[in-house]
VOGU-3710 file (C-alpha; in Angstrom, 3 decimals, decimal comma):
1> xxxxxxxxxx> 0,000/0,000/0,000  1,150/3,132/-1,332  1,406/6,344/1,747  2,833/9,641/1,748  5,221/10,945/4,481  5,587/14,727/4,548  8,854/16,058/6,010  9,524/19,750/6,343  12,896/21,090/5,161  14,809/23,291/7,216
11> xxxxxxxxxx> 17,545/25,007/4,553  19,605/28,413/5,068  18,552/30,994/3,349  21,091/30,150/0,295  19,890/26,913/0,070  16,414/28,233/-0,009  17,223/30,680/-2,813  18,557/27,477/-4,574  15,352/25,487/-4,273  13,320/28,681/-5,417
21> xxxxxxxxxx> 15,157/28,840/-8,756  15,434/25,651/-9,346  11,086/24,582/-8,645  10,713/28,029/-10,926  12,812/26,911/-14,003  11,101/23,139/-13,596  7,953/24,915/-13,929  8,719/27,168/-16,609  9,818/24,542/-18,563  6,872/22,682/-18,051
31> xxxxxxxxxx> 4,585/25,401/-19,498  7,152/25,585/-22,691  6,819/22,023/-22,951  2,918/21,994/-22,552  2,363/24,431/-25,072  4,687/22,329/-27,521  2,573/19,428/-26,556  -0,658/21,546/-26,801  0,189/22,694/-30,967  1,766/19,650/-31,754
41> xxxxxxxxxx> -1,344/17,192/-30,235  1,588/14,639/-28,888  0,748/13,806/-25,625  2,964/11,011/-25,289  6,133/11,072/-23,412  8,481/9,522/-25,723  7,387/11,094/-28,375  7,085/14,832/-26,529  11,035/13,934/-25,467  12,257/14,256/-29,053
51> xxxxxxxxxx> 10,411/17,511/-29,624  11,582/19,532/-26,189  14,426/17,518/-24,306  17,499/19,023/-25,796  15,688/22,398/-26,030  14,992/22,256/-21,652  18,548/20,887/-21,102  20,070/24,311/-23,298  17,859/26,931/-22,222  16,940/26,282/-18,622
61> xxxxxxxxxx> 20,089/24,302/-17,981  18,032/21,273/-16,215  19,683/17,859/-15,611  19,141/15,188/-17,658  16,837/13,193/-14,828  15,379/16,922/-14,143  14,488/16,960/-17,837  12,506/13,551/-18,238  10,444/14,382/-15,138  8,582/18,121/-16,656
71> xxxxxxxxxx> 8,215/16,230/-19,413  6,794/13,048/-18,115  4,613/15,571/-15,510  3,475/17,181/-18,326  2,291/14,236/-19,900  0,507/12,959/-16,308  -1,053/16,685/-16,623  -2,593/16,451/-20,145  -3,707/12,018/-19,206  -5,497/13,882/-16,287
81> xxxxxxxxxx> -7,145/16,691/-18,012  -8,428/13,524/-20,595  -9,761/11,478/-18,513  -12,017/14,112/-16,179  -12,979/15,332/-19,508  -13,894/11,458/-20,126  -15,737/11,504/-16,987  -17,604/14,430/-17,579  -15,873/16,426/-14,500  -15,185/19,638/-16,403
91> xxxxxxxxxx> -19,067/19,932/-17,946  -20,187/19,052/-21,820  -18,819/19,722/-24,846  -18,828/22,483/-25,753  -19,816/24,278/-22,437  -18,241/27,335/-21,406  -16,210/25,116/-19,026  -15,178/22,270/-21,544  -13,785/25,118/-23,693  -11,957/26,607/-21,287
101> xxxxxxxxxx> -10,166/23,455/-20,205  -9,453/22,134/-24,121  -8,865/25,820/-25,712  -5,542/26,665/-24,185  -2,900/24,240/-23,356  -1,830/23,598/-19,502  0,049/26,533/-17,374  1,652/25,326/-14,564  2,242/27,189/-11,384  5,630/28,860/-11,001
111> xxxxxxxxxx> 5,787/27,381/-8,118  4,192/23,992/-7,912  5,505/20,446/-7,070  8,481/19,418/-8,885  9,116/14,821/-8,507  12,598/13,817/-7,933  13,725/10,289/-7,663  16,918/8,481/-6,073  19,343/10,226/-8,532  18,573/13,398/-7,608
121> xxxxxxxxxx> 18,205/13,502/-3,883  19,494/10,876/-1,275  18,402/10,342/2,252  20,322/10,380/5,511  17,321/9,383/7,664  19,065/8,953/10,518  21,133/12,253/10,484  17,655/14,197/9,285  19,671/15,518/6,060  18,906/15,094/2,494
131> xxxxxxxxxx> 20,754/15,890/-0,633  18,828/17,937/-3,473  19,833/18,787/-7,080  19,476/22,462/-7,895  20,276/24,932/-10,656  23,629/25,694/-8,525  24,472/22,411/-8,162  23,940/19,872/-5,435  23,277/21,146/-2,138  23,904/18,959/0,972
141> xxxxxxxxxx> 23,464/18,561/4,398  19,701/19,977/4,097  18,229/19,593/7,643  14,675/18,283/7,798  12,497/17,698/10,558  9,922/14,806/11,274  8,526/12,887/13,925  9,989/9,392/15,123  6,455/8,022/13,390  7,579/9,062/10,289
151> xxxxxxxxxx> 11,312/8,374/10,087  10,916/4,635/11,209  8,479/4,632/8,119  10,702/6,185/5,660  14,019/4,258/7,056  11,967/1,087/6,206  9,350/1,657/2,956  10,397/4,682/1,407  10,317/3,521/-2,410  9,981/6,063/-5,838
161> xxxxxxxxxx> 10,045/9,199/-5,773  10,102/12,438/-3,697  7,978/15,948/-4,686  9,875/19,100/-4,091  6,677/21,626/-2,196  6,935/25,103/-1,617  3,922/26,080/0,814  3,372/29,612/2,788  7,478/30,080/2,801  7,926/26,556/3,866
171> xxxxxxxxxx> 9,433/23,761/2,019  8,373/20,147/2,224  9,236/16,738/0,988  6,852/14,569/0,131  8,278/11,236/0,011  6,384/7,948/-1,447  6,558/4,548/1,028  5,169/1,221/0,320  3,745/0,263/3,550  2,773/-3,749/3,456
181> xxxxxxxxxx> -0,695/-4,074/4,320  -1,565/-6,812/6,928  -3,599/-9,760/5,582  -7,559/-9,098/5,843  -9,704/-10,407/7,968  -12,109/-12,317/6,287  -14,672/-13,184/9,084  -15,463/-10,518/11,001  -18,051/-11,530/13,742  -19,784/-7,832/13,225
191> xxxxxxxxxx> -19,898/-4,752/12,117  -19,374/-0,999/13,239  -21,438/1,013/11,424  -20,408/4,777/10,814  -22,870/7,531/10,281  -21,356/10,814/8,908  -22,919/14,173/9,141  -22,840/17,455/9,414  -23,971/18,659/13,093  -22,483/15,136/14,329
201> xxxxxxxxxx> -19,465/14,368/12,101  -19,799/10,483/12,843  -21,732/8,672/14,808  -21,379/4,782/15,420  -23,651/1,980/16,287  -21,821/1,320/19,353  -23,624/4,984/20,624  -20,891/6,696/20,196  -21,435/10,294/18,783  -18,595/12,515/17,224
211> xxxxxxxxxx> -20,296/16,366/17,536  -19,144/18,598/15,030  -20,438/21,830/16,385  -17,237/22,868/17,384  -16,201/22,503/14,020  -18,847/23,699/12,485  -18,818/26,909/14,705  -15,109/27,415/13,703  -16,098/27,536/10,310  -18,592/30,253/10,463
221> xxxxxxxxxx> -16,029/32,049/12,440  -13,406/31,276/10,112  -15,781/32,376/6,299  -17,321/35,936/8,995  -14,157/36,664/9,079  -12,632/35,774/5,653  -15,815/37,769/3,970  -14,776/40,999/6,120  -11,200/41,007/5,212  -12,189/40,555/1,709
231> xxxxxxxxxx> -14,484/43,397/1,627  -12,337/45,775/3,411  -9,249/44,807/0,964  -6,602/46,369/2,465  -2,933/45,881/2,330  -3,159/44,568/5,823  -6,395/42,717/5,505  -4,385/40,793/2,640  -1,771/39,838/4,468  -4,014/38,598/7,485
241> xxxxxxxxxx> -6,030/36,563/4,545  -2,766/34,924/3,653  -1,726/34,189/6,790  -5,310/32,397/7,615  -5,581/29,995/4,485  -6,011/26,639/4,758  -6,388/27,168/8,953  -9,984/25,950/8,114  -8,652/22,704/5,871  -6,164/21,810/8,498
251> xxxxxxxxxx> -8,272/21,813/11,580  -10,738/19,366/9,759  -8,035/17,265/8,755  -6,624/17,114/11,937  -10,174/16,034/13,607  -10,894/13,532/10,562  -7,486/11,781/11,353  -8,156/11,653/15,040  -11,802/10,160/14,540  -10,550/7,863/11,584
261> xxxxxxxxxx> -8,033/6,591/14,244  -10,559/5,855/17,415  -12,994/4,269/14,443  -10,317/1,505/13,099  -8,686/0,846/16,599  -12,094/0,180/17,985  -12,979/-2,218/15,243  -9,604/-3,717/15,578  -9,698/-4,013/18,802  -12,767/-5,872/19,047
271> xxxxxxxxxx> -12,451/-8,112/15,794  -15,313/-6,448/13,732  -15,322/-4,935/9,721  -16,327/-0,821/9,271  -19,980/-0,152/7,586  -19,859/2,826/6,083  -22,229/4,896/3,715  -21,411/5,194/-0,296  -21,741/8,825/-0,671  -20,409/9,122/-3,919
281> xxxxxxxxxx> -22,179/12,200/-5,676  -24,246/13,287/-3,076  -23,380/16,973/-3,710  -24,844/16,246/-7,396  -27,803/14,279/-5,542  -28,746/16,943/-2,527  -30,590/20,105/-2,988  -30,072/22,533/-0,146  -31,282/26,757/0,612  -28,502/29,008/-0,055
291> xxxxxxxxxx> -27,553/29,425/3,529  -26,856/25,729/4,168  -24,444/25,191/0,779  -21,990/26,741/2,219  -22,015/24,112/5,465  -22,870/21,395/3,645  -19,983/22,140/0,329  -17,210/22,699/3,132  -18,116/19,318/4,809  -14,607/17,044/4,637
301> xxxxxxxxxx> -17,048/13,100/4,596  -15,155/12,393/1,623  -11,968/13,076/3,598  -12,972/11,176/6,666  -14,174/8,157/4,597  -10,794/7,898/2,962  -9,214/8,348/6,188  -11,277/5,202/7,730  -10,446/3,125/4,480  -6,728/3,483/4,306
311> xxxxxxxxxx> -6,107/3,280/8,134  -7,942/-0,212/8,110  -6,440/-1,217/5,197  -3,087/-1,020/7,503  -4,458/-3,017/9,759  -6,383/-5,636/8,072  -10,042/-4,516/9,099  -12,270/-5,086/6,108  -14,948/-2,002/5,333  -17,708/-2,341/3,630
321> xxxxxxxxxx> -19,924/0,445/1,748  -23,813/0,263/1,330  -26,430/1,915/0,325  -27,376/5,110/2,409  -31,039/5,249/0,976  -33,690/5,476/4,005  -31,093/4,925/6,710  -32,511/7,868/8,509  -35,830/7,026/8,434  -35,508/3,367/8,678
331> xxxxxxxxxx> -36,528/2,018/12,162  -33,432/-0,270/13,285  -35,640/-2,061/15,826  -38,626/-3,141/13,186  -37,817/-2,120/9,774  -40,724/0,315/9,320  -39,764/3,478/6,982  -41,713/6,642/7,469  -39,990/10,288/6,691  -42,629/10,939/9,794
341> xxxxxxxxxx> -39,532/8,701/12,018  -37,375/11,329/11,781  -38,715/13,863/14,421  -35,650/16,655/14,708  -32,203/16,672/13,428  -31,602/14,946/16,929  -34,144/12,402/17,266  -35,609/9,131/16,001  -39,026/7,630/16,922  -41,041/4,938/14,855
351> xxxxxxxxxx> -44,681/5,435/14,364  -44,916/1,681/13,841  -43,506/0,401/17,089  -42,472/3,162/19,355  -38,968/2,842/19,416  -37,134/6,018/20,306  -33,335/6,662/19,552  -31,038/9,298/18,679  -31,170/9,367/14,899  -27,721/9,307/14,090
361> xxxxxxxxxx> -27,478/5,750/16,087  -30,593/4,972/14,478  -29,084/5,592/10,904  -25,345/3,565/12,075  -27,639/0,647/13,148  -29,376/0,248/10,099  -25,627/0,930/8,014  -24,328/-1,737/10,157  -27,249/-4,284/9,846  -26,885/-3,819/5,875
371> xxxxxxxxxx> -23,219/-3,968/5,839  -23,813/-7,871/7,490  -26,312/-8,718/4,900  -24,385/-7,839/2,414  -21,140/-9,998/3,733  -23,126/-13,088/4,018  -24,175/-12,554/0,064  -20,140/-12,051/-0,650  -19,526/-8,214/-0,633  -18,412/-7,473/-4,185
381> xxxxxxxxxx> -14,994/-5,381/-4,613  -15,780/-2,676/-6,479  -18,282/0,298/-5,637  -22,117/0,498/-6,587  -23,358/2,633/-9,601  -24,460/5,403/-8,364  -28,319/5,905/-8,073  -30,150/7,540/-10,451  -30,856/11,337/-9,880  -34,413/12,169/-8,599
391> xxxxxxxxxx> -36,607/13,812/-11,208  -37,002/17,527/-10,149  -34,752/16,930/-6,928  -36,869/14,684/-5,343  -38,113/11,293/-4,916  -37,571/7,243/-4,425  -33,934/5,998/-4,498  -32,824/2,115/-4,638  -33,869/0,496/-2,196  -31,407/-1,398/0,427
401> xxxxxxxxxx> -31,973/-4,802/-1,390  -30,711/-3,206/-5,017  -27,540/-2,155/-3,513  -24,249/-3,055/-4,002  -20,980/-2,955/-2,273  -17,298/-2,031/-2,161  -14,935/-3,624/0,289  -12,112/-4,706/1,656  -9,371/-2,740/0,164  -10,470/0,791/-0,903
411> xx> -7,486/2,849/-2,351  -5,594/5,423/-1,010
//
């Protein structure tokens, strides 16, 4: 299984200045070769090589494994860009949004990512220092800093190659590690189901409830405050904008790790497989009021879920995905579905057979009971369609029994 392990560099200020030239020339040269790949329509990597490989190596001066990689990145870029058009990601043809994508050929940022492999940077895990080609030559002895986690991972797996990231004046090193996966367990004597939402960010059918107000109240602090600063505009409102990016991504990643963690360790821990929703689309699937897309478009369950996946996949905990249709108004007790169940946001309480329960145990009981019928049938290994949109935003959608599965081994 394929992780990332991010290490933060710690080089002087020369050093720095090296690494700054060096991810801007990379990234130049990528644009030059894009639009070469862009008039030409050659796409492929060998064949872009003969067109623009001695032209990188003579005017940006770029080593000969520095060379190969812009050009092989700016093949990845343009296989990309294919195959979301392919999947319909960037709109129709011939949309304002298709056009804009196809029209022009790829710019890359002056400063984004640059991949180097073994020949162009060496580890000395144990010493914290690296060794980087630049422009200026090969600088050594670059300190980096990580935590004892992460070197015993990259003294061990650490396989292909490393990207080069500059980030808020900060440079990292994002290094690729083959982590061997432990063998799955195949007969889980239960499940744990997960429900995720928004005012309680999971919720499992052991009763235990994640709350996500603090979260959520964060972010409305957070977007209050990034709509003033905008508005006012200044030079120092700018700066205090720039300073606050991404404060809001990392504090949800953060929590989604640290819930992803207690999930897996308590399935582990007591020999069960993780139930949790296919939500694939739902954004495409939901209709909301204006005041609640903002909540509901800045909601990380994607995250979280992949979180869950590739932390049991570690481990050896299988997860299975099923169908969220009716979950929350499903009775877990009887089976009866009414939209009447659901009372509140909060609570649950069946108009068949009186059963009251919080609804977001309600909803991980009926995720979990699924998940188990679907194991006994043999859980297939690759996801469900999705289900088909709702005429006018609303309406029917499959029913438990017409749903498939995905399980086992999602990827990273």
């Amino acid at each position: 299984m394929k992780l990332v392990v991010q290490i933060r560099l710690l080089p002087t200020p020369v050093q720095a200045a090296a690494l700054e030239a060096t991810l801007r020339a990379c990234n130049e040269a990528a644009t030059w070769v894009s639009g070469v790949a862009f008039d030409r329509d050659v796409r492929r990597n060998f064949a872009l090589r003969k067109h623009t490989y001695g032209e990188i190596r003579a005017r940006w001066g770029l080593g000969a494994q520095a060379a190969q990689h812009v050009i092989k990145r700016t093949c990845d870029a343009y296989a990309t860009l294919a195959a979301n058009l392919k999947a319909g990601n960037l709109g129709r043809p011939g949309s304002r949004r298709y056009r804009k994508a196809t029209d022009k050929p790829i710019v890359f940022r002056s400063r984004g990512a640059q991949p180097y492999d073994d020949r162009m940077l060496s580890w000395q895990t144990a010493e914290r220092r690296v060794s980087v080609w630049t422009l200026s030559g090969r600088l050594k002895d670059v300190a980096f800093i990580a935590s004892p986690e992460q070197l015993a991972i990259l003294a061990l797996y650490r396989k292909g190659e490393s990207d080069l990231v500059a980030r808020d004046g900060m440079w990292f090193l994002n290094a690729t590690c083959e982590v061997p996966e432990a063998e799955l367990h195949t007969t889980p004597r239960d499940f744990l189901g997960v429900d995720l939402g928004i005012v309680n960010i999971a919720s499992t059918s052991d009763g235990e409830i994640m709350a996500g107000r603090e979260i959520n109240r964060a972010r409305t602090r957070e977007r209050t405050l990034r709509t003033k600063l905008q508005k006012k505009n200044t030079p120092s409102a700018r700066r205090r904008l720039k300073k606050r990016r991404r404060k809001e991504a990392r504090r949800a990643k953060d929590i989604n790790h640290k819930i992803a963690k207690h999930v897996v360790a308590e399935a582990e821990r007591t020999g069960r497989g993780i139930a949790l929703e296919e939500l694939t689309g739902i954004r495409d699937r939901v209709r909301l009021r204006k005041p609640q897309r903002a909540t509901h478009s800045s909601w990380s369950f994607a995250q979280l879920g992949q979180f869950i996946a590739y932390k049991a996949r570690r481990v050896g905990v299988p997860v299975v995905y099923v169908d969220p249709a009716y979950t929350s108004r499903t009775c877990a007790e009887c089976g009866h579905i009414d939209r009447a169940n659901r009372v509140s946001q909060a609570w649950f309480a069946c108009r068949s057979c009186g059963f009251v329960d919080h609804a977001d145990r309600n909803g991980s009981r009926n995720i979990r009971a699924r998940a188990e019928e679907l194991w006994r049938r043999g859980a297939q290994s690759t996801a469900p369609d999705p289900p088909p949109t709702p005429e006018g935003g609303t309406g029917r959608k499959r029913s438990a029994t017409a749903s498939g599965a995905r399980c086992a081994s999602p990827s990273l």
